[in-house]
C-alpha positions as CSV (number, residue, x, y, z in Angstrom):
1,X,82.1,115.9,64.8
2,X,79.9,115.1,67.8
3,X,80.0,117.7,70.5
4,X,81.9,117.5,73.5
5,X,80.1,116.3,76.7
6,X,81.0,117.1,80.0
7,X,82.1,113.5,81.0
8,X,85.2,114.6,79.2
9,X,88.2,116.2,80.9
10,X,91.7,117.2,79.6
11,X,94.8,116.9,81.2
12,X,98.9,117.2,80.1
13,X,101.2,115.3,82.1
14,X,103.2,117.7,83.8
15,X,101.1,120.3,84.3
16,X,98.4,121.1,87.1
17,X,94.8,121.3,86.4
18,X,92.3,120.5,83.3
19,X,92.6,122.0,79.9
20,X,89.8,123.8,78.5
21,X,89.3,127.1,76.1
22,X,90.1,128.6,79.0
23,X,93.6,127.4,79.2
24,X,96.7,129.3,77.9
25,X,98.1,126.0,76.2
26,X,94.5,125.3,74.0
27,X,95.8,127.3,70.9
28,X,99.4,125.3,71.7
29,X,100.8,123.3,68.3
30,X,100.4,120.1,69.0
31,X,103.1,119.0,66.1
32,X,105.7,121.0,64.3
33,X,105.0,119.5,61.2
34,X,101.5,120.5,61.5
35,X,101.6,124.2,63.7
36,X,98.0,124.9,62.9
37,X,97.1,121.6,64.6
38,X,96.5,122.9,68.2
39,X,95.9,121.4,71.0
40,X,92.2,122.0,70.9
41,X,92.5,120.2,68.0
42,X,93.6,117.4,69.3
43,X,91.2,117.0,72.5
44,X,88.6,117.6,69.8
45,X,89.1,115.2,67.6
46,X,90.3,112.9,70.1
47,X,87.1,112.8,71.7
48,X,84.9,112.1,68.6
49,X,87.1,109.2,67.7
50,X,86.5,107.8,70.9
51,X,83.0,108.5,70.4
52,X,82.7,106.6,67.0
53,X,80.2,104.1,66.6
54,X,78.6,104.6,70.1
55,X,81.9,104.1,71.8
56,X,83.2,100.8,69.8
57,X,86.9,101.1,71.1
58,X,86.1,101.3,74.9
59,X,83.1,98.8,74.7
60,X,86.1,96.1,72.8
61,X,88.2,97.4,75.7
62,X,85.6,96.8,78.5
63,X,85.4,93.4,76.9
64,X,89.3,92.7,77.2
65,X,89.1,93.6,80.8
66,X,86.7,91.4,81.5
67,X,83.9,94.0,82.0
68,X,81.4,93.5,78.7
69,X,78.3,93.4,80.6
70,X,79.2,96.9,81.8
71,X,76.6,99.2,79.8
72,X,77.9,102.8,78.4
73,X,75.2,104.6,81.2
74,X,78.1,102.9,83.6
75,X,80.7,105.2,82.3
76,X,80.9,107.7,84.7
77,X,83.7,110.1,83.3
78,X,86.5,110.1,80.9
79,X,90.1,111.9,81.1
80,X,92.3,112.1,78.0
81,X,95.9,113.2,79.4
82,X,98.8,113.9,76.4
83,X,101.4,112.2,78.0
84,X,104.3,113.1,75.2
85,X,105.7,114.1,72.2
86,X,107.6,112.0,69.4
87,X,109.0,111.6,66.5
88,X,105.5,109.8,64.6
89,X,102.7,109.9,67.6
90,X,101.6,112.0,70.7
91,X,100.4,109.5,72.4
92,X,98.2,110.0,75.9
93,X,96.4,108.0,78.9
94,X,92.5,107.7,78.6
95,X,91.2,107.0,82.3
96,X,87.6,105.5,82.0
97,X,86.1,105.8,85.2
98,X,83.1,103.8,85.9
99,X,80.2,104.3,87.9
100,X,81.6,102.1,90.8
101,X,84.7,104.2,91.0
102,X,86.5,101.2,88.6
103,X,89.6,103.1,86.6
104,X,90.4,101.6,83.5
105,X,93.4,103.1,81.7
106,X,93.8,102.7,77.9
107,X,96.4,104.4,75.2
108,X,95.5,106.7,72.8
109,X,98.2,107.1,69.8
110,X,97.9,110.0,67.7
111,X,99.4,111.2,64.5
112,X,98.3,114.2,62.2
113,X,102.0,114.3,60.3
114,X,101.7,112.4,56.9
115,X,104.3,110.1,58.3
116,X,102.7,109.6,61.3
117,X,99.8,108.9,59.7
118,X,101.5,105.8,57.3
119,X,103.2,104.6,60.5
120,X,100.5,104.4,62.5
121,X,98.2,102.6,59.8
122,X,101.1,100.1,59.2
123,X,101.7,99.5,63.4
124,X,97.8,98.8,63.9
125,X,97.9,96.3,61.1
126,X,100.9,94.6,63.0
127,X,99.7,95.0,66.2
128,X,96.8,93.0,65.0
129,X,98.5,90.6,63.3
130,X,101.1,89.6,66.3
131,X,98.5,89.6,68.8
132,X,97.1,86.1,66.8
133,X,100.2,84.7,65.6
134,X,102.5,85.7,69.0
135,X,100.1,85.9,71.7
136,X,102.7,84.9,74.2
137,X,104.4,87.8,73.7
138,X,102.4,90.6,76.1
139,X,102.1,93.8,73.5
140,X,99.7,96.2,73.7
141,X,96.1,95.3,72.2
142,X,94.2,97.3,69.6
143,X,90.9,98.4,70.5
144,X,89.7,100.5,68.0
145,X,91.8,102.6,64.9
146,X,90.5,105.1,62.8
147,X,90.9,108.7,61.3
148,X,89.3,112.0,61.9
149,X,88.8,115.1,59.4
150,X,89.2,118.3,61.3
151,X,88.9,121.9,59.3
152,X,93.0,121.8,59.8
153,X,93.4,118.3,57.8
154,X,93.5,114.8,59.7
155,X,94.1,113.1,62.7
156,X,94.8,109.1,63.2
157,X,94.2,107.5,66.2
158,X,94.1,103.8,67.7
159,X,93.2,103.2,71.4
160,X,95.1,100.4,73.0
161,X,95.9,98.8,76.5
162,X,97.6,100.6,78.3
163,X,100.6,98.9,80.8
164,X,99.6,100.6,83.9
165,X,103.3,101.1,86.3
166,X,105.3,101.1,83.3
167,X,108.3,104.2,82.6
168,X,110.0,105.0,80.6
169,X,113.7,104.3,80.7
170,X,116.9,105.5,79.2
171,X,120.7,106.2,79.9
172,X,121.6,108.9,81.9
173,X,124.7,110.7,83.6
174,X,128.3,111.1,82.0
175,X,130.9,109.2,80.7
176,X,132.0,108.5,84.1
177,X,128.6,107.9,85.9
178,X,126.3,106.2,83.2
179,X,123.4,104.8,84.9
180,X,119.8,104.2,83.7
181,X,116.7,106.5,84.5
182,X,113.4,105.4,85.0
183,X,110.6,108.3,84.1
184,X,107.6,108.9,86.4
185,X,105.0,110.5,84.8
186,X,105.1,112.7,87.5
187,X,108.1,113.6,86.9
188,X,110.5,111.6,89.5
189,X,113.1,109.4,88.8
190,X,114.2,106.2,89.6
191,X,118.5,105.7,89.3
192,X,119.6,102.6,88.6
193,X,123.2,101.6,88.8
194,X,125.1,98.8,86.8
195,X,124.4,95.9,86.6
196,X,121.3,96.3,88.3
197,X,119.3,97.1,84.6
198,X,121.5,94.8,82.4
199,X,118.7,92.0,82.3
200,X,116.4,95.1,81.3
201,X,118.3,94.2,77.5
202,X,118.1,90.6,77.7
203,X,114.3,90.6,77.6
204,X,114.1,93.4,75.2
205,X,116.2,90.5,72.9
206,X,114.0,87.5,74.1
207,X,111.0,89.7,72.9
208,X,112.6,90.6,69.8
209,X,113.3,87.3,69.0
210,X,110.0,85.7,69.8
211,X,108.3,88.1,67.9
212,X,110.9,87.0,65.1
213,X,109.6,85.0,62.2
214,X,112.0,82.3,62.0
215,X,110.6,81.3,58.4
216,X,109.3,84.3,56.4
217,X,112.9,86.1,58.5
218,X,109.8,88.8,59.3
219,X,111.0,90.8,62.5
220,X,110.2,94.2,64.1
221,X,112.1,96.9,62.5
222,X,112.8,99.5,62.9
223,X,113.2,100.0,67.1
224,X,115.0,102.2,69.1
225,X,115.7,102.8,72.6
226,X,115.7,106.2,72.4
227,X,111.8,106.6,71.0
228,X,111.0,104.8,74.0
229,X,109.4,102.1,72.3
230,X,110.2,99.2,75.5
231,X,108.7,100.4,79.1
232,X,109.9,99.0,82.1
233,X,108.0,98.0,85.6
234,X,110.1,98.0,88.2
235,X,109.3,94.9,90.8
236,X,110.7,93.4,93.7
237,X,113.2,92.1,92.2
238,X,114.2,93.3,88.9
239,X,112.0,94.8,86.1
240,X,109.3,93.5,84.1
241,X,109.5,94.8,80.4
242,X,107.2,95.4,77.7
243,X,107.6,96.2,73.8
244,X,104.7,98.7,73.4
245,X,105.1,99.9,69.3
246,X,105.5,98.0,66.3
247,X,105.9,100.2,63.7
248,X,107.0,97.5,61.2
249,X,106.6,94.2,60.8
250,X,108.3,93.0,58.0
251,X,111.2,90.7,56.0
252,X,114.8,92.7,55.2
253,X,115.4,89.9,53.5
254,X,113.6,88.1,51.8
255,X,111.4,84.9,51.8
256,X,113.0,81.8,52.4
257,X,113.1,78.7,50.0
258,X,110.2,76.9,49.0
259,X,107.2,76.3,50.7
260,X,106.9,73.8,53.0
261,X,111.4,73.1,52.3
262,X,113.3,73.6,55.2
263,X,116.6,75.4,54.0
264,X,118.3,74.8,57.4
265,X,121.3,76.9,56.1
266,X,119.0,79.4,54.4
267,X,117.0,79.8,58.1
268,X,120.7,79.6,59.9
269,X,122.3,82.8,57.4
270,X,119.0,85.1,57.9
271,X,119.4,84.2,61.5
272,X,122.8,85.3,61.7
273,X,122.0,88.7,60.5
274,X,119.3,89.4,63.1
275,X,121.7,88.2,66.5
276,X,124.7,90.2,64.9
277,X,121.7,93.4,64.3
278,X,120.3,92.7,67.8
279,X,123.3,92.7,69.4
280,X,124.5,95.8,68.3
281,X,121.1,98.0,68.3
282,X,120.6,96.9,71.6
283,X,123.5,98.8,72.9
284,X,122.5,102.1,71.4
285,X,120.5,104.8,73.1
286,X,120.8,108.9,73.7
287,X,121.9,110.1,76.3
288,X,117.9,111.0,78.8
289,X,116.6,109.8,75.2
290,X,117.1,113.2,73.2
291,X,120.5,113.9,73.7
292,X,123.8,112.5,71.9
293,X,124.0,108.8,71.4
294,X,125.6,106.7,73.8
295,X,126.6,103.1,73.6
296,X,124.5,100.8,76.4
297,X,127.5,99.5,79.2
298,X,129.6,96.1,77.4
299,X,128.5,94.3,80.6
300,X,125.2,93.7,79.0
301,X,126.3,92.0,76.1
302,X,125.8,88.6,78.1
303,X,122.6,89.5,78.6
304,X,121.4,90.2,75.4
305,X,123.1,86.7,74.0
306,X,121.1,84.3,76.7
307,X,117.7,86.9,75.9
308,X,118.4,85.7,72.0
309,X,118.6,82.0,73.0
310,X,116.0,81.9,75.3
311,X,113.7,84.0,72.4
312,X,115.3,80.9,70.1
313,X,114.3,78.2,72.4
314,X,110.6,79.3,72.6
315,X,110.4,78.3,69.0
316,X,109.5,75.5,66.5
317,X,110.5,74.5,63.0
318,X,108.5,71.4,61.9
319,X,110.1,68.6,63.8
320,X,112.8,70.2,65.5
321,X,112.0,72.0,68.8
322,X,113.7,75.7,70.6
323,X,116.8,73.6,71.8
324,X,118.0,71.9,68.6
325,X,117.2,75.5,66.4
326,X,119.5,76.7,69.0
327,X,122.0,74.0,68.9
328,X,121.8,74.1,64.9
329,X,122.5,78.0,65.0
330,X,125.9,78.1,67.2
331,X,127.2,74.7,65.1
332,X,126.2,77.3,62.3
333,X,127.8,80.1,63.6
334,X,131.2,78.2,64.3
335,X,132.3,77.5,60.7
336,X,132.6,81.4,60.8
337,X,135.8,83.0,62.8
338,X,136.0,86.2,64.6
339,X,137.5,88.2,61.6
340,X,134.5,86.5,59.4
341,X,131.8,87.2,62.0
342,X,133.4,90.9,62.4
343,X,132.7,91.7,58.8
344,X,129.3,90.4,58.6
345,X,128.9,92.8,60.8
346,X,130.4,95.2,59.1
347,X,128.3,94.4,56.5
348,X,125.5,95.1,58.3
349,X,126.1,98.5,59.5
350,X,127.1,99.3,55.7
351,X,123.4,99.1,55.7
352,X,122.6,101.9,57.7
353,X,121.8,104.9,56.6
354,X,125.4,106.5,56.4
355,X,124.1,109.9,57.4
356,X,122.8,108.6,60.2
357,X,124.6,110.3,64.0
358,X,125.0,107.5,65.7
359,X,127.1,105.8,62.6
360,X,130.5,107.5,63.7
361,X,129.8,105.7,67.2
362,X,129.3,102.1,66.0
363,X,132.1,102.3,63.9
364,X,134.2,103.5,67.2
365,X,133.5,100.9,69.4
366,X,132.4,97.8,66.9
367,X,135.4,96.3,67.0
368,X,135.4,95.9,70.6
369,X,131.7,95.0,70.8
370,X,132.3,92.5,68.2
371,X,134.8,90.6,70.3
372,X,132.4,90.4,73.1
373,X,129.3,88.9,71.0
374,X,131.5,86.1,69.6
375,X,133.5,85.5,72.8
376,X,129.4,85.2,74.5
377,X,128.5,83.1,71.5
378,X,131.0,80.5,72.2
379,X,130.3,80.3,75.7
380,X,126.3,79.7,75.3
381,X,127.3,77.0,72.9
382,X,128.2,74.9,76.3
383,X,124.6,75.3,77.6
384,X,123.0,72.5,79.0
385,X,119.8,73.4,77.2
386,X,121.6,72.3,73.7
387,X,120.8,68.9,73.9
388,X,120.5,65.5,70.9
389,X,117.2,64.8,71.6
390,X,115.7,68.6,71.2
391,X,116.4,67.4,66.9
């Protein structure tokens, strides 16, 4: 490992001042699956990695922000913050701060869990792969991934972009007062009342479903709310959003029909079981993102269904362009009835894993939520946007 220079500086959000040996957190367990990984640990190996091969990460990063004539000598300092703990990754804010005062901000994932560590191999593969196939969809770029052996075992790490004004967001309050809560990293809050965050779900389904392979049925599974895994920007008007893990990128499936056959009925069923998925994992959450689950407000049911078909209509199927798929999907969808569409569903959650908290809670209020998707269902199948000519 090379030794640490003093361009580097260690930070933890939340708390004042730089970490050094010094520091009453160094000896700190950085993961509970790992206790004799410390802290130290982790700013240690964090810094080689960023180190490797005469700083290849940054130098690709420097590149994707436009700077690649800026020469390593340029680098004036570099902070490595931990921003948080979860379930698979710590994951913290590198500031590279140039000789002109220039900040640019980058992610550094981190795992040293043997889960982790499959995850995050399997997410920088995806991450990869989506940023050629999908590159309309804005999720974060890979810079550099790689591994590094410390005397306590191993630590994996990719560097990414980081999507600088972005929280963290979840639902907050009690049964009475649900709201949403935007994080700070310094702490503060931003409250958001309904409906003002309901279109937050309908772009977390476009994303979904433009990232949705609509002929191998490949998708982004799993995703959760509560992990955090959308960020939000608050704007003017509204919220920007942004899907910033992808810890899977695969088919639940199957692969459909032959190559180069279009099984219009084959691509209409597998579609069916992603909206009626969507629909309901996009209402589920924990309560400030730790506590018990919580089912997301009805009211953005709506939202979620016109996120789906906008997702829909950014796509292509051989001939037929985003208006006719979606057009071919609700005539699809209406040979089924509410008591059909309701076990399908069903169906679906018989997938979960039974032992799983939240299971008791779908199973309370899926009848309900199931009324809502189809009633939303039949009423996008009057958009204007369904038209002939899209076949």
């Amino acid at each position: 490992m090379k030794p640490l220079t003093q361009d580097f500086t260690y930070r933890m959000a939340g708390v004042e001042g730089t970490i050094d040996a010094d520091s009453r957190l160094w000896n700190l367990s950085l993961d509970e699956a790992c206790p004799s990984f410390h802290l130290s640990h982790f700013f240690e190996s964090a810094t080689a990695f960023i180190q490797q091969d005469d700083y290849r990460g940054v130098r690709q990063g420097l590149c994707f922000y436009g700077r690649e004539d800026t020469p390593l000598s340029e680098i004036a300092s570099i902070e490595i913050c931990l921003e948080k703990h979860g379930a698979f990754y710590h994951p913290a804010r590198v500031s590279v701060v140039l000789a002109s005062q220039e900040m640019l901000l980058f992610v550094l994932n981190t795992a040293v869990s043997d889960s982790g560590l499959a995850v995050m191999e399997s997410e920088a593969r995806a991450l990869l792969r989506l940023a050629r196939e999908v590159s309309d969809v804005a999720l974060p770029r890979v810079f550099s991934a790689g591994r590094v052996a410390v005397k306590e075992g191993e630590a994996g790490f990719f560097l990414g972009q980081w999507f600088e004004g972005y929280l963290e967001f979840h639902i907050s309050g009690s049964p009475e007062n649900r709201h949403l809560e935007l994080w700070e990293s310094d702490g503060a809050i931003i409250s958001v009342d309904a409906p003002g965050y309901f279109d937050l779900y309908g772009q977390a389904a476009e994303i979904l479903t433009r990232l949705y392979n609509i002929e191998t049925f490949e998708q982004v599974f799993p995703w959760h709310h509560a992990a955090g895994d959308f960020v939000a920007k608050p704007l003017d008007s509204g919220f920007d959003l942004r899907l910033i893990t992808v810890r899977n990128y695969d088919s639940m499936i199957g692969i459909a029909g032959e190559s180069g056959v279009v099984d219009m009925d084959g691509v209409n069923r597998a579609l069916l079981l992603f909206f009626l998925n969507l629909c309901l994992r996009m209402r589920l959450d924990r309560i400030d993102g730790t506590k018990e689950f919580c089912m997301v407000d009805p009211g953005v049911v709506p939202h979620v269904v016109d996120g789906f078909f906008r997702g829909l209509q950014s796509k292509r199927l051989g001939a037929m362009a985003g208006a006719g798929l979606c057009r071919s999907f609700v005539d699809f969808t209406e040979e089924f009835d509410l008591g059909e569409l309701q076990e399908i569903t069903e169906m679906t959650v018989a997938s979960y894993n039974p032992k799983a908290p939240e299971i008791p809670l779908i199973k309370r209020d899926l009848a309900a939520h199931g009324e809502m998707v189809v009633s939303q269902l039949r009423e996008m199948g009057k958009k204007s946007f369904f038209i002939d000519k899209a076949f």
